[in-house]
CHARMM-style PDB file with segment names, atoms N, HN, CA, C and O in Angstrom:
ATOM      1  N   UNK     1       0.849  -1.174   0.000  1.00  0.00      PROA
ATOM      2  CA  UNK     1       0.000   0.000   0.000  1.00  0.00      PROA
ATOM      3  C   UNK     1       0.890   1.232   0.000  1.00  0.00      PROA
ATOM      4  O   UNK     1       1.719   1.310   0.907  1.00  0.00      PROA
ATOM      5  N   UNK     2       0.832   2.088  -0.796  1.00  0.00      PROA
ATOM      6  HN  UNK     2       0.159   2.024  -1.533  1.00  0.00      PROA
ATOM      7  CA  UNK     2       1.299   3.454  -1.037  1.00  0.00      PROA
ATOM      8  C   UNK     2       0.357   4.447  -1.315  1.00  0.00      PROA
ATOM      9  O   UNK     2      -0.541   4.435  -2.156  1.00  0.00      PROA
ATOM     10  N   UNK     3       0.797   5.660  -0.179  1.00  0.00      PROA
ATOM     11  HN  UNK     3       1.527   5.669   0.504  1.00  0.00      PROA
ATOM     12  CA  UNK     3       0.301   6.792  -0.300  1.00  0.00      PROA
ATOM     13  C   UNK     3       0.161   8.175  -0.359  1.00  0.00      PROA
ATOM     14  O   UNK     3       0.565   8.344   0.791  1.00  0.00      PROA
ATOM     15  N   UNK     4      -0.063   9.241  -0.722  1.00  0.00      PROA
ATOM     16  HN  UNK     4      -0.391   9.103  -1.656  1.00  0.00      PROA
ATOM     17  CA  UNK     4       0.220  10.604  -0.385  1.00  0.00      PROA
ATOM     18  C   UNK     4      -0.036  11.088   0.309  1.00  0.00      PROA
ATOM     19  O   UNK     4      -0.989  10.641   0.948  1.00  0.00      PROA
ATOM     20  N   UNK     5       0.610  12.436   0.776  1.00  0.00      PROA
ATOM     21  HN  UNK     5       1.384  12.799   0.257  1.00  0.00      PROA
ATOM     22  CA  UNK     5      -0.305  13.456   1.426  1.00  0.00      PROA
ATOM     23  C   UNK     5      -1.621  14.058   0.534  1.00  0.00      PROA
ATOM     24  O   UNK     5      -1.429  14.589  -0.560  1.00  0.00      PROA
ATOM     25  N   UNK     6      -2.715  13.945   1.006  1.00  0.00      PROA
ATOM     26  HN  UNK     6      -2.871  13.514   1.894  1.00  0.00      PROA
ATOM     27  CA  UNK     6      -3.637  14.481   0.713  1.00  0.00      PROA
ATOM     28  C   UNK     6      -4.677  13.287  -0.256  1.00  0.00      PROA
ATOM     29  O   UNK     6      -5.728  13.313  -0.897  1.00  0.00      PROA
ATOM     30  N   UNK     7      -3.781  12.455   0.067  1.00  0.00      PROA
ATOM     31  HN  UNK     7      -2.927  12.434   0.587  1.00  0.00      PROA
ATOM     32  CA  UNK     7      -4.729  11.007  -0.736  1.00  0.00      PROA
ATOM     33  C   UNK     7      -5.715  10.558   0.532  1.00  0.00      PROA
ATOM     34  O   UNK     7      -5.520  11.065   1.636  1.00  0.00      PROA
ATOM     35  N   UNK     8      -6.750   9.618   0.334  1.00  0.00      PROA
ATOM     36  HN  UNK     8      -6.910   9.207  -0.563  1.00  0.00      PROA
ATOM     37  CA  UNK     8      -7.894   9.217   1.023  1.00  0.00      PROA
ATOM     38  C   UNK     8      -7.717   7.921   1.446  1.00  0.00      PROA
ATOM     39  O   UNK     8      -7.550   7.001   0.645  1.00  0.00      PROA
ATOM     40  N   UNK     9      -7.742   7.760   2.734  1.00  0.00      PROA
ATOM     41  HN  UNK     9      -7.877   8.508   3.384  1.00  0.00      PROA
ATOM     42  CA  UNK     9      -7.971   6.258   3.305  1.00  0.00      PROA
ATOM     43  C   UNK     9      -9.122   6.014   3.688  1.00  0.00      PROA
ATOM     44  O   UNK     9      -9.750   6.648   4.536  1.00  0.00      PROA
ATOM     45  N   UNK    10      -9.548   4.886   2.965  1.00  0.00      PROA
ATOM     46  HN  UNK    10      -9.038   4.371   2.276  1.00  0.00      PROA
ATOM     47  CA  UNK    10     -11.005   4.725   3.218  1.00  0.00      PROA
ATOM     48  C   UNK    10     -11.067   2.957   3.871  1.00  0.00      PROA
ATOM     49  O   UNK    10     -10.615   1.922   3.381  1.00  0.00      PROA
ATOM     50  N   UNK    11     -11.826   3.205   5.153  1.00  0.00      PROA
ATOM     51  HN  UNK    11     -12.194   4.046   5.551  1.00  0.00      PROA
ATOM     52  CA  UNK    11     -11.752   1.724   6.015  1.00  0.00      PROA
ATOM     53  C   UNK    11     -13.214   1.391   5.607  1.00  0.00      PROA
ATOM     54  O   UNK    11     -14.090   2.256   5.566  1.00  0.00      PROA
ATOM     55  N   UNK    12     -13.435  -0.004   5.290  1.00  0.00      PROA
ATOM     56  HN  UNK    12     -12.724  -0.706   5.324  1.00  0.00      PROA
ATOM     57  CA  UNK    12     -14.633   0.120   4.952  1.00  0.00      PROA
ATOM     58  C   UNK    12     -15.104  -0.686   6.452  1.00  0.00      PROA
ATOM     59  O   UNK    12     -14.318  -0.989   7.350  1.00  0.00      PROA
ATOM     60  N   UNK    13     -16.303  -0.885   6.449  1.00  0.00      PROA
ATOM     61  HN  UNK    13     -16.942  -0.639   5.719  1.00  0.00      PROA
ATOM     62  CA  UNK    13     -17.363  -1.803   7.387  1.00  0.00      PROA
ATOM     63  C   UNK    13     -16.903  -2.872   7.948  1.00  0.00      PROA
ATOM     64  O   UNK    13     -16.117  -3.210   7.063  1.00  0.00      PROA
ATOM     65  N   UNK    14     -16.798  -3.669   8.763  1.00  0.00      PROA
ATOM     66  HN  UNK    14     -17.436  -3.394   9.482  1.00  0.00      PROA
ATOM     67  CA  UNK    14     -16.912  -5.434   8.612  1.00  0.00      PROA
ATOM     68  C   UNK    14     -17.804  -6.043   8.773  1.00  0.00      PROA
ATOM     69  O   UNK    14     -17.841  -7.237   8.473  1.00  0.00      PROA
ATOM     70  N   UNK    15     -19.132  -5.174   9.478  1.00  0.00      PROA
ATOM     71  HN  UNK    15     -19.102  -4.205   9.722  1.00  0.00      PROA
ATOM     72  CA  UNK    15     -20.444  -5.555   9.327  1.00  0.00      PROA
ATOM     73  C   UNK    15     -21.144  -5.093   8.537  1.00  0.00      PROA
ATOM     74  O   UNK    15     -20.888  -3.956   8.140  1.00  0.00      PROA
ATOM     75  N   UNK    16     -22.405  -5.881   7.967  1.00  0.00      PROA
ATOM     76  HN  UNK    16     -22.613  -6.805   8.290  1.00  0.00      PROA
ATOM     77  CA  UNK    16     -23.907  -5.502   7.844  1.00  0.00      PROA
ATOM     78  C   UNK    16     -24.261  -4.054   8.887  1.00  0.00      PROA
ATOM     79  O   UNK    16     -24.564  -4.175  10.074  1.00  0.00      PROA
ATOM     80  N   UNK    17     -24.131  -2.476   8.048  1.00  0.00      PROA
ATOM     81  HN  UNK    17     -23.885  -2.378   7.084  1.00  0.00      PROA
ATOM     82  CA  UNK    17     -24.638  -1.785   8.363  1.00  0.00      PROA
ATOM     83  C   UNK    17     -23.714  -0.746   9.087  1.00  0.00      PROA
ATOM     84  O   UNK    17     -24.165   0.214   9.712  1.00  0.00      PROA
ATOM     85  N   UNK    18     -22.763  -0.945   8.987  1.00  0.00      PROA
ATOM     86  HN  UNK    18     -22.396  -1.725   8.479  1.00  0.00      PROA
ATOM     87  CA  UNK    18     -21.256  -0.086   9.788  1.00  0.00      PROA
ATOM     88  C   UNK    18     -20.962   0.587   8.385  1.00  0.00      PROA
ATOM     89  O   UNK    18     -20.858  -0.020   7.320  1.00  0.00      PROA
ATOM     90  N   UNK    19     -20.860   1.794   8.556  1.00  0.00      PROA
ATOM     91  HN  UNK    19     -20.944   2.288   9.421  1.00  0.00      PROA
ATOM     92  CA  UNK    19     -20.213   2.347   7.384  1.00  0.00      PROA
ATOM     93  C   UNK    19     -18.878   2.871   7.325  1.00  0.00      PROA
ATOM     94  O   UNK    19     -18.281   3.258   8.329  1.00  0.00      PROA
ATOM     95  N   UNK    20     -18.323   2.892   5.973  1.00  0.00      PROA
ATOM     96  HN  UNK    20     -18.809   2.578   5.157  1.00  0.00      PROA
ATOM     97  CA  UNK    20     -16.825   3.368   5.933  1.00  0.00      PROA
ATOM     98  C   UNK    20     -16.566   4.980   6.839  1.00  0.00      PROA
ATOM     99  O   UNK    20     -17.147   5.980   7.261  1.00  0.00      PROA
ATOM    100  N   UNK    21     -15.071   4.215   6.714  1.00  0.00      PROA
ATOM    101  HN  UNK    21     -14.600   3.403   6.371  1.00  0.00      PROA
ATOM    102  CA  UNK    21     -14.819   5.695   7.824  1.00  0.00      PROA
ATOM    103  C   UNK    21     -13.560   6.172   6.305  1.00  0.00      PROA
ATOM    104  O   UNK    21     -12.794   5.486   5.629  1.00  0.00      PROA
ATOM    105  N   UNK    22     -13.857   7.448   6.311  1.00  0.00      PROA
ATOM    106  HN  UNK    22     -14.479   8.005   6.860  1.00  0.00      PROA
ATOM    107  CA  UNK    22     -13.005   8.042   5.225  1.00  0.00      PROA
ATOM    108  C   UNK    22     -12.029   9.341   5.929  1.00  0.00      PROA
ATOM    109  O   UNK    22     -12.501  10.441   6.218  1.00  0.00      PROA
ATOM    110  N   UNK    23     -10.658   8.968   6.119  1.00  0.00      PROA
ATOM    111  HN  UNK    23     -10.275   8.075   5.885  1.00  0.00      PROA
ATOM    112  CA  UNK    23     -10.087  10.368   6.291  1.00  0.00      PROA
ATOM    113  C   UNK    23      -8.632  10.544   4.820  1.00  0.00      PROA
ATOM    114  O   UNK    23      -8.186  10.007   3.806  1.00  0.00      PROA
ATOM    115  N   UNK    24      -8.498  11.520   5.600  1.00  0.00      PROA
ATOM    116  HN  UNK    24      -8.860  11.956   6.423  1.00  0.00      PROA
ATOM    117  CA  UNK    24      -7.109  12.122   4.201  1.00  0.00      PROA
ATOM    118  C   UNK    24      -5.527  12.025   5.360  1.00  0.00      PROA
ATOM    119  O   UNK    24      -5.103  12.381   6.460  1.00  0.00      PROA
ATOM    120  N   UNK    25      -5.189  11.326   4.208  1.00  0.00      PROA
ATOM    121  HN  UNK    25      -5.533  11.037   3.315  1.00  0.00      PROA
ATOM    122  CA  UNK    25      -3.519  11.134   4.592  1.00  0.00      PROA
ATOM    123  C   UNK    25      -2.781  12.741   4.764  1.00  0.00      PROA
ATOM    124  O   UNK    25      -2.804  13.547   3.834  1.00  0.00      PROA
ATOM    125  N   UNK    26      -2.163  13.031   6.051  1.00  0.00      PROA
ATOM    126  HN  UNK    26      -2.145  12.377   6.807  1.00  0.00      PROA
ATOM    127  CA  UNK    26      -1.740  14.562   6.042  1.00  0.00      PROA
ATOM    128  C   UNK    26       0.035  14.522   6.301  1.00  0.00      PROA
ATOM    129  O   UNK    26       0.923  15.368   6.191  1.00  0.00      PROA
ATOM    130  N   UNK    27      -0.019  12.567   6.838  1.00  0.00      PROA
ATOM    131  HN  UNK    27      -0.740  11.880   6.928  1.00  0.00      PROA
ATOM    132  CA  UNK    27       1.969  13.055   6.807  1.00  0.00      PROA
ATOM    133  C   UNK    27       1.945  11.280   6.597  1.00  0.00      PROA
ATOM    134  O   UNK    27       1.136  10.556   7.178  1.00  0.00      PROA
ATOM    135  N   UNK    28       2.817  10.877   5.815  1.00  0.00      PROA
ATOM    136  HN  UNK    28       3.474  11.465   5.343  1.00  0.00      PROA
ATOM    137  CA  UNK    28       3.709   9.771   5.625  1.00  0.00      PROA
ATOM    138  C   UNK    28       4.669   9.398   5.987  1.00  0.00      PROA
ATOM    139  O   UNK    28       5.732   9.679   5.434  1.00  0.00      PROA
ATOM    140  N   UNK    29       4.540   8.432   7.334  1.00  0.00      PROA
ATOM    141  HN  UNK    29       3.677   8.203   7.783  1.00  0.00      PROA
ATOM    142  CA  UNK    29       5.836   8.531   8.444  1.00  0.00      PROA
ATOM    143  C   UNK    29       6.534   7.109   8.255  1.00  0.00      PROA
ATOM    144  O   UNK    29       7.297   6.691   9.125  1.00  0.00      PROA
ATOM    145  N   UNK    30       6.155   6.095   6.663  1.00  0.00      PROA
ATOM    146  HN  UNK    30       5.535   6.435   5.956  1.00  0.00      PROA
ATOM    147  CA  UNK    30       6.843   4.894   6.481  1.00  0.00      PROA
ATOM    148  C   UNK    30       7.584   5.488   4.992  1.00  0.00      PROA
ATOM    149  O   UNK    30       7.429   6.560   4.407  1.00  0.00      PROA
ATOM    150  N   UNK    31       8.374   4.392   4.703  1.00  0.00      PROA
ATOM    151  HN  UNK    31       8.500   3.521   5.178  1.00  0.00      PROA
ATOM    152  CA  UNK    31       9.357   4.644   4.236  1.00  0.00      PROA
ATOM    153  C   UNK    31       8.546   4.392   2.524  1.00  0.00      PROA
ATOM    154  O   UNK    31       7.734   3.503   2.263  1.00  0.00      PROA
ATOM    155  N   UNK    32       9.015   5.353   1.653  1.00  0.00      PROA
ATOM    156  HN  UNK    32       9.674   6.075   1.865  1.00  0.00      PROA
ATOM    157  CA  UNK    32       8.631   5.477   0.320  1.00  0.00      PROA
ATOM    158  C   UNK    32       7.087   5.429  -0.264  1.00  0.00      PROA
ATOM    159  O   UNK    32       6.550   4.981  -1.278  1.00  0.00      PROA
ATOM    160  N   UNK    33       6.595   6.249   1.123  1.00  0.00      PROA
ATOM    161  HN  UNK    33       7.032   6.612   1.946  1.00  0.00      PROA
ATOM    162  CA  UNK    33       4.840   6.285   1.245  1.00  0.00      PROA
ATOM    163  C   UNK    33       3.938   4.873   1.252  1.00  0.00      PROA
ATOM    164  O   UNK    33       2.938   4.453   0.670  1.00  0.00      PROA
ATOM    165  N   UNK    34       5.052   4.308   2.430  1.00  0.00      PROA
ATOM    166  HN  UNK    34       5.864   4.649   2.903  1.00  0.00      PROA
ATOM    167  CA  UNK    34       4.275   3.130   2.785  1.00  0.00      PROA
ATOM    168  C   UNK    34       3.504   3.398   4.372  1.00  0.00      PROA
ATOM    169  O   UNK    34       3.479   4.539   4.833  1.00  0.00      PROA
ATOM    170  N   UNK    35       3.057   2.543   4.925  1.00  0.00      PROA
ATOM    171  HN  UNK    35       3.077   1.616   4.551  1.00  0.00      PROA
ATOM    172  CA  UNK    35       2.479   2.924   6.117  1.00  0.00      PROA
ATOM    173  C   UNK    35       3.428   3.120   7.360  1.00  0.00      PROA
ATOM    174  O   UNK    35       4.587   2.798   7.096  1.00  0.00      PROA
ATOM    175  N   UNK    36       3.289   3.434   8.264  1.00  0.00      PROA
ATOM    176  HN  UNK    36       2.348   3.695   8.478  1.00  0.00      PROA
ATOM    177  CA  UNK    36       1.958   4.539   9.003  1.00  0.00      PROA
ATOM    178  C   UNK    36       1.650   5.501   8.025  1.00  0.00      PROA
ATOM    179  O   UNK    36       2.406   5.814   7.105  1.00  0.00      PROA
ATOM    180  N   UNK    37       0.454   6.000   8.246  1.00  0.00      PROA
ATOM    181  HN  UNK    37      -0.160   5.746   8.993  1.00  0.00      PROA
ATOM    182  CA  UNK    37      -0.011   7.284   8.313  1.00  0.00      PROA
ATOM    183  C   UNK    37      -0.567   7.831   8.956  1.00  0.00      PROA
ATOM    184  O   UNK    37      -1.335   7.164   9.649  1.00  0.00      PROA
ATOM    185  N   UNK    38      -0.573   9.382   9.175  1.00  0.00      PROA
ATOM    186  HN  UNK    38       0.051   9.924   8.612  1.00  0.00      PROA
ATOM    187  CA  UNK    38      -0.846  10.403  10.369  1.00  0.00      PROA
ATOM    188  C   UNK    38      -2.184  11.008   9.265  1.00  0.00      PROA
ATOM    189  O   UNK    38      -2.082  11.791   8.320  1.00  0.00      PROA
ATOM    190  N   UNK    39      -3.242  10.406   9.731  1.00  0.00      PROA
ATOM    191  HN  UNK    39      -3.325   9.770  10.499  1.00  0.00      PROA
ATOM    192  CA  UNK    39      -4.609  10.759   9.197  1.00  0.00      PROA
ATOM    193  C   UNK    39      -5.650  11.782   9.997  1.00  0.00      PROA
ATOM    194  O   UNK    39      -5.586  11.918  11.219  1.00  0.00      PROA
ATOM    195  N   UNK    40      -6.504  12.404   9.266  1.00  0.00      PROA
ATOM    196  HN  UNK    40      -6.557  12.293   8.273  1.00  0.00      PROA
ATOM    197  CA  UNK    40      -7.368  13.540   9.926  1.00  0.00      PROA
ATOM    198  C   UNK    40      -8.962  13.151   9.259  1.00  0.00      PROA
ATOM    199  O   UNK    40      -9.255  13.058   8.067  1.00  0.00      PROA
ATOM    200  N   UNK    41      -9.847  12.967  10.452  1.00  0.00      PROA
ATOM    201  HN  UNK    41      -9.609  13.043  11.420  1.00  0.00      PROA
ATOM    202  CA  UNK    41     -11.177  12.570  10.063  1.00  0.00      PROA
ATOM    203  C   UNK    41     -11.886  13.523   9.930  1.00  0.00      PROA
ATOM    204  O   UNK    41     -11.534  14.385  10.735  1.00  0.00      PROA
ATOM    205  N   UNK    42     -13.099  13.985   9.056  1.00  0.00      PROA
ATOM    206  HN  UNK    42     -13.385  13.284   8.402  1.00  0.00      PROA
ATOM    207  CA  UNK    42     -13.698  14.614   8.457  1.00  0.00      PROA
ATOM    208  C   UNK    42     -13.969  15.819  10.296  1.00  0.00      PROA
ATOM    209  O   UNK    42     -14.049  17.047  10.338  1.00  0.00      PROA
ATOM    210  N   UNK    43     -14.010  15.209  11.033  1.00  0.00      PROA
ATOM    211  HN  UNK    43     -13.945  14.212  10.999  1.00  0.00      PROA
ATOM    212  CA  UNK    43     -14.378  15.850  12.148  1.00  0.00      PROA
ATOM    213  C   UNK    43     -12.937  16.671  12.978  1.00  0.00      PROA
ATOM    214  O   UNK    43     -12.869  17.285  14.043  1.00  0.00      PROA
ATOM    215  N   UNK    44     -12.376  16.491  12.411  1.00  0.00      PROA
ATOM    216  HN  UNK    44     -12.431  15.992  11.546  1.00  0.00      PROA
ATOM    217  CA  UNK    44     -10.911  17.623  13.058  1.00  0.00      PROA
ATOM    218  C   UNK    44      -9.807  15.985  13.667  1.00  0.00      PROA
ATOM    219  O   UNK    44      -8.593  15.896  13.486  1.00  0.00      PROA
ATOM    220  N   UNK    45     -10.505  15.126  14.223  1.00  0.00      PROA
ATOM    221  HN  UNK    45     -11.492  15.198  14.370  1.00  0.00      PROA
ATOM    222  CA  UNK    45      -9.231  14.043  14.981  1.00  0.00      PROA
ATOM    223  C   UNK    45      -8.595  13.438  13.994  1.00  0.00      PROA
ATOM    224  O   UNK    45      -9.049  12.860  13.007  1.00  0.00      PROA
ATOM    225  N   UNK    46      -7.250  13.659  14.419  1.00  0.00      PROA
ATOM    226  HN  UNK    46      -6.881  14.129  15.221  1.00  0.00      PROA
ATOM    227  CA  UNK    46      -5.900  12.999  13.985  1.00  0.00      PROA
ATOM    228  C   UNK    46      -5.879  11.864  14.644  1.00  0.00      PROA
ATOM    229  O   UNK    46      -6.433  11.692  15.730  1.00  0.00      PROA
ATOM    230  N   UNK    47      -4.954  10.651  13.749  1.00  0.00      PROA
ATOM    231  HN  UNK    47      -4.504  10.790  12.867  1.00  0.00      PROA
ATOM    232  CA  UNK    47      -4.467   9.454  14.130  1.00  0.00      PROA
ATOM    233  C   UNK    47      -3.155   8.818  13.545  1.00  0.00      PROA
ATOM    234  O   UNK    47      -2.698   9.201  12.468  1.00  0.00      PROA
ATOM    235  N   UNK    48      -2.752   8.139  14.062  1.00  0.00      PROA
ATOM    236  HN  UNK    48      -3.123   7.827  14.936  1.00  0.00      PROA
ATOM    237  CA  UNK    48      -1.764   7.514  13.136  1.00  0.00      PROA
ATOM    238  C   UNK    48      -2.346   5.834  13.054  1.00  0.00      PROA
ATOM    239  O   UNK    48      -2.628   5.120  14.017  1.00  0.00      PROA
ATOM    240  N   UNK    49      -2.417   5.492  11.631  1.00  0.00      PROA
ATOM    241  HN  UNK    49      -2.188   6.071  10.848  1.00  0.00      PROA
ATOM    242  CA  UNK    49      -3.224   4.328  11.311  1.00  0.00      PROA
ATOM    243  C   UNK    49      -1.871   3.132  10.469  1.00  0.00      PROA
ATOM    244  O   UNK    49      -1.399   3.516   9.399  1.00  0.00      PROA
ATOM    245  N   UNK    50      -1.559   2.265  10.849  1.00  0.00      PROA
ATOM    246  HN  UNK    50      -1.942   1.953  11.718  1.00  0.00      PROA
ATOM    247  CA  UNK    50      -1.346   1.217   9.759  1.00  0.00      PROA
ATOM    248  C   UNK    50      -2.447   0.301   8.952  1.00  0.00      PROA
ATOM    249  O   UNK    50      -2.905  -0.705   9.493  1.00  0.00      PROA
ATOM    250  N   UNK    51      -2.696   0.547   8.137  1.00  0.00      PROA
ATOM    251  HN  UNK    51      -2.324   1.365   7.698  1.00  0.00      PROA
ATOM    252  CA  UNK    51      -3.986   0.116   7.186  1.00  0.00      PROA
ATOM    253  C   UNK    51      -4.064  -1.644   7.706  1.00  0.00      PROA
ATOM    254  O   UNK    51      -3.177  -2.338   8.204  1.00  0.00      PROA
ATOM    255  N   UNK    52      -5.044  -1.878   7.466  1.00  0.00      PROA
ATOM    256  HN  UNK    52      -5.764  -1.314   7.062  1.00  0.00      PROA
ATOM    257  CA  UNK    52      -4.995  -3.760   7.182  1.00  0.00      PROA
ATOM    258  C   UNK    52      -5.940  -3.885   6.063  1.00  0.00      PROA
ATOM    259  O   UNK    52      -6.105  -2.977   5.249  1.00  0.00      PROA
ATOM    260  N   UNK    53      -6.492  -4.887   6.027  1.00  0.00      PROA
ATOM    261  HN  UNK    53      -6.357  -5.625   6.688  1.00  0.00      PROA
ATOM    262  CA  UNK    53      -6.943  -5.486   4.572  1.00  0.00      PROA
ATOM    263  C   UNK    53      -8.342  -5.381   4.247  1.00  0.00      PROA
ATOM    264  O   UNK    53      -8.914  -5.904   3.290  1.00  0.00      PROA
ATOM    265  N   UNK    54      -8.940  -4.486   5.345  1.00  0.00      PROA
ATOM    266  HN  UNK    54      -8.476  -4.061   6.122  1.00  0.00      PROA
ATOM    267  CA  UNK    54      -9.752  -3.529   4.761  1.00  0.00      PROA
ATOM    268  C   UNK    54      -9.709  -2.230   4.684  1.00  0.00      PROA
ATOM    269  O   UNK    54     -10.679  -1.473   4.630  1.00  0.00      PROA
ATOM    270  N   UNK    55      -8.557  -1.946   4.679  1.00  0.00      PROA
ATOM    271  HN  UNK    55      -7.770  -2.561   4.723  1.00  0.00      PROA
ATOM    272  CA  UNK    55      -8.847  -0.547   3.623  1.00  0.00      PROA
ATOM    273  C   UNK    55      -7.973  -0.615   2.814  1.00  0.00      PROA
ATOM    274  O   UNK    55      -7.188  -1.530   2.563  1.00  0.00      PROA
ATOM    275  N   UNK    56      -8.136   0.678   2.252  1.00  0.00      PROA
ATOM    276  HN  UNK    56      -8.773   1.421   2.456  1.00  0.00      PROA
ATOM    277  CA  UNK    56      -7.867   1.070   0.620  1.00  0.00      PROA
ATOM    278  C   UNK    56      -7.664   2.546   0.360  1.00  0.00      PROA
ATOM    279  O   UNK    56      -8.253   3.388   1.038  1.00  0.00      PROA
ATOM    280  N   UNK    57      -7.009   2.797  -0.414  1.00  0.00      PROA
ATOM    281  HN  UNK    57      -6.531   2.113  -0.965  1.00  0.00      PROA
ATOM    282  CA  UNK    57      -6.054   4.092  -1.253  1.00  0.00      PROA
ATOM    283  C   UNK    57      -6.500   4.771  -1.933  1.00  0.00      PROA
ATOM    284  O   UNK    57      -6.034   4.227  -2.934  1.00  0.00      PROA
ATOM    285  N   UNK    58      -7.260   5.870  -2.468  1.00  0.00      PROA
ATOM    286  HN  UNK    58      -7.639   6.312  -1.655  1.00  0.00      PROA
ATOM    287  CA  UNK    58      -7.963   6.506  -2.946  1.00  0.00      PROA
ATOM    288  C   UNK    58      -7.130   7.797  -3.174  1.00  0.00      PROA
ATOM    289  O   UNK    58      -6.963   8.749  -2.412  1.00  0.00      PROA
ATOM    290  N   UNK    59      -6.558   7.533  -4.669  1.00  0.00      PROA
ATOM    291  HN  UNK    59      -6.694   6.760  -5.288  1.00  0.00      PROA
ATOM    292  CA  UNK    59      -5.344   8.889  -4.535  1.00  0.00      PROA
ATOM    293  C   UNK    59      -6.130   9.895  -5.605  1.00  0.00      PROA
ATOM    294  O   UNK    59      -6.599   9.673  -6.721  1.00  0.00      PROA
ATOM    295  N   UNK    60      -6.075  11.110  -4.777  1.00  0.00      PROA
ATOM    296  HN  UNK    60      -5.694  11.290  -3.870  1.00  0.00      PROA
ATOM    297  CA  UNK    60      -6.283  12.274  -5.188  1.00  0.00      PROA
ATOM    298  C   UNK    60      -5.180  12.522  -6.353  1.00  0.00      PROA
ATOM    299  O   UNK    60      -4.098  11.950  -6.215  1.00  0.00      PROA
ATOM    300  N   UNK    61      -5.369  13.265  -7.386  1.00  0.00      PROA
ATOM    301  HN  UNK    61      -6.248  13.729  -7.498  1.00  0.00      PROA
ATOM    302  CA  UNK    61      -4.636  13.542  -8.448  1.00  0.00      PROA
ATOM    303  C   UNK    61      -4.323  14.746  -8.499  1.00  0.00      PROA
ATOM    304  O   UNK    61      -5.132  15.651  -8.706  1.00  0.00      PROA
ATOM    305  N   UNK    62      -2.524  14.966  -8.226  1.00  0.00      PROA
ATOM    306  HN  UNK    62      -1.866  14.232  -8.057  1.00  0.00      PROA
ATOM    307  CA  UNK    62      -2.145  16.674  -7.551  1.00  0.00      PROA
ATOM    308  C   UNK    62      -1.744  16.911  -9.196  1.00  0.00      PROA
ATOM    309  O   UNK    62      -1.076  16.158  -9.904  1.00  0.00      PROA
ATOM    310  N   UNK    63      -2.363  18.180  -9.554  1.00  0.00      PROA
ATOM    311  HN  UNK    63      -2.906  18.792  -8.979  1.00  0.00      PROA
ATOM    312  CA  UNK    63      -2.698  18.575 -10.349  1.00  0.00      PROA
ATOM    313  C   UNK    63      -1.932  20.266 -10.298  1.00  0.00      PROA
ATOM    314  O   UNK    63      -2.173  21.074  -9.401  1.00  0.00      PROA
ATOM    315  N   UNK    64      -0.948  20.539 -11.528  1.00  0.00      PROA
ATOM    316  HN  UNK    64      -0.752  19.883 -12.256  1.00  0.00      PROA
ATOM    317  CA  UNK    64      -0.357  21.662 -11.449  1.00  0.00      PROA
ATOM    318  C   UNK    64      -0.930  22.209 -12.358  1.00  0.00      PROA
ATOM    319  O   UNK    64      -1.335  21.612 -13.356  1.00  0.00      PROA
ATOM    320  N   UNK    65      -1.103  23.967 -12.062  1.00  0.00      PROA
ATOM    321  HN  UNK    65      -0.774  24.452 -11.252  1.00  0.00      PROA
ATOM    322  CA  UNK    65      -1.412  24.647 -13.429  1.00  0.00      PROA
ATOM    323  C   UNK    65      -0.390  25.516 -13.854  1.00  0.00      PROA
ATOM    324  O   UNK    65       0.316  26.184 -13.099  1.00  0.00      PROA
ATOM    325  N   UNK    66      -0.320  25.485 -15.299  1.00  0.00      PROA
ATOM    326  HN  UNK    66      -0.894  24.943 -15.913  1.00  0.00      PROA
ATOM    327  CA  UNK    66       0.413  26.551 -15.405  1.00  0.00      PROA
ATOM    328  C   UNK    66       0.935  27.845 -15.483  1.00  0.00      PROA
ATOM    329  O   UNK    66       0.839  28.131 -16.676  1.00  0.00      PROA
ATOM    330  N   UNK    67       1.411  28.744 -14.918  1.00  0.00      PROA
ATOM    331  HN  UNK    67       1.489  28.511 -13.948  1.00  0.00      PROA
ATOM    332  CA  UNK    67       1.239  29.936 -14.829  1.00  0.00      PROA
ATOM    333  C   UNK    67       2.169  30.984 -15.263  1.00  0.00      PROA
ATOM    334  OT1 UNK    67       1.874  32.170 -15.116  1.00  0.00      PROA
TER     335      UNK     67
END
C-alpha cells in the first residue's frame, strides 16, 4: 500500500450496516509512502493508522497549473 499526502484512506465496514470511515492522509511517516499514516477525520481528529486489509487508497490527483 502506497500513499500521499492528501490522498484518502477509506476503512470500509466489517459488518452488515457499519459504514466506511473516510479520512485524508496529512503526513507519511513509512518509508517510500508506505504505512503509518498520520490521518485527519472529516471531524478535526488525527491518528496515526497502519492500514490492514480492509482498507484502501484513494489517490487524489495533484494537479499543477500553469502559470
Amino acid at each position: 500500500m502506497r500513499a500521499s499526502v492528501g490522498d484518502h484512506l477509506i476503512q470500509h465496514g466489517r459488518v452488515v450496516g457499519q459504514h466506511d470511515h473516510i479520512s485524508e492522509v496529512v503526513e507519511v511517516l513509512g518509508p517510500e509512502g508506505g504505512p503509518p499514516y498520520r490521518v485527519r477525520f472529516p471531524d478535526g481528529h488525527e491518528a496515526v493508522m497502519s492500514p490492514g486489509p480492509d482498507c484502501e487508497v484513494r489517490h487524489v490527483e495533484h494537479q499543477t497549473r500553469d502559470q
